[in-house]
N, C-alpha and C positions, 0 to 999 in steps of 0.2 A: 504494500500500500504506500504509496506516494506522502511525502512528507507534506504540515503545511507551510513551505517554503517551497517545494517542489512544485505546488498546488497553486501558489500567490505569484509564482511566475508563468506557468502555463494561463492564469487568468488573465495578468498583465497582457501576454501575447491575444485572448481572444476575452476581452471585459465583458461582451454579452452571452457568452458561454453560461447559461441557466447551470447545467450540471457541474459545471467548475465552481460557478459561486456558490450554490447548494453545498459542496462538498469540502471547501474551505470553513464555511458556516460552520460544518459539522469536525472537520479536523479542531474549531477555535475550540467547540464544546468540547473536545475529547481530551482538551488538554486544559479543562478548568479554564476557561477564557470566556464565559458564557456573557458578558457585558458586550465583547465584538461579537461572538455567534448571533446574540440577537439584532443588533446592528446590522448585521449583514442579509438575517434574514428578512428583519425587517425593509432592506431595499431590494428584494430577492422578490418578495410581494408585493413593492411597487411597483417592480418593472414587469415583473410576471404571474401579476394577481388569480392567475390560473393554479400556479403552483400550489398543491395542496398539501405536499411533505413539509413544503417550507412554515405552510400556515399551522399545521402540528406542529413542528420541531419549534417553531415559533414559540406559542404556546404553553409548549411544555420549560421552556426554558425559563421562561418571565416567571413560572412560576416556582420555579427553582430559584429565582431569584427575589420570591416574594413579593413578587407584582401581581397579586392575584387578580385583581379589578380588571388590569391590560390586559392579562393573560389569559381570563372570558371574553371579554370581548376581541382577541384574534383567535380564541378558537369558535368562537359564534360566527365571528366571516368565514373561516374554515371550513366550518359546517355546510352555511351558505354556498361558497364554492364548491365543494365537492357534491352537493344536491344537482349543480349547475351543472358541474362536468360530468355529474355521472360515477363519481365514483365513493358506491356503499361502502365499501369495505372502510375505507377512511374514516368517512360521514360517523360510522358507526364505532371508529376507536375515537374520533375526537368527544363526541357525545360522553362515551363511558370514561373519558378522562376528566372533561368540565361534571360527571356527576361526582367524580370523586375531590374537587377542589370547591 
C-alpha cells in the first residue's frame, strides 16, 4: 500500500483524481490525523457530492472527533445521497451508525 507521501504526490500530479483524494483522506485517518482527513473529505464532497464513502468516512470521523451535531448532519446528506444514487447498502450503514450516535 502506497505511503501518504507517495499518495500526496500522485495527487499533486492529477488534483481531480476522486480516488486519490479519497485515499489520502483515508491514509491522514490511518495515521491519527483525523482534523486533515476530515478537511479533505470535506472538499472531497464538495467537488464530488456524489461520493458516498466520502460522506461516511466523513461522518464517522467528526465524530470521533466529537462533533456530533456536524457529524449528523453529513451523515443525513449521506443518506440523502446514496437514496439518490442508489446505493442501499451505504444508505443502510450510515442510518445504523447516526442510530448509534
Amino acid at each position: 500500500m502506497p505511503t501518504r507521501d507517495q499518495l500526496l504526490t500522485l495527487l499533486e500530479a492529477n488534483p481531480a483524481d476522486e480516488f486519490l483524494q479519497y485515499s489520502v483522506a483515508m491514509a491522514c485517518a490511518s495515521e491519527a490525523k483525523d482534523e486533515e482527513a476530515a478537511e479533505r473529505l470535506k472538499a472531497l464532497c464538495t467537488a464530488s457530492p456524489d461520493h458516498v464513502s466520502a460522506w461516511f468516512q466523513r461522518g464517522q470521523i467528526l465524530n470521533r472527533l466529537d462533533e456530533t451535531d456536524e457529524a449528523r448532519e453529513v451523515l443525513e446528506t449521506g443518506i440523502t445521497t446514496a437514496q439518490r444514487v442508489g446505493d442501499s447498502h451505504a444508505e443502510a450503514e450510515m442510518r445504523a451508525f447516526l442510530d448509534m450516535i
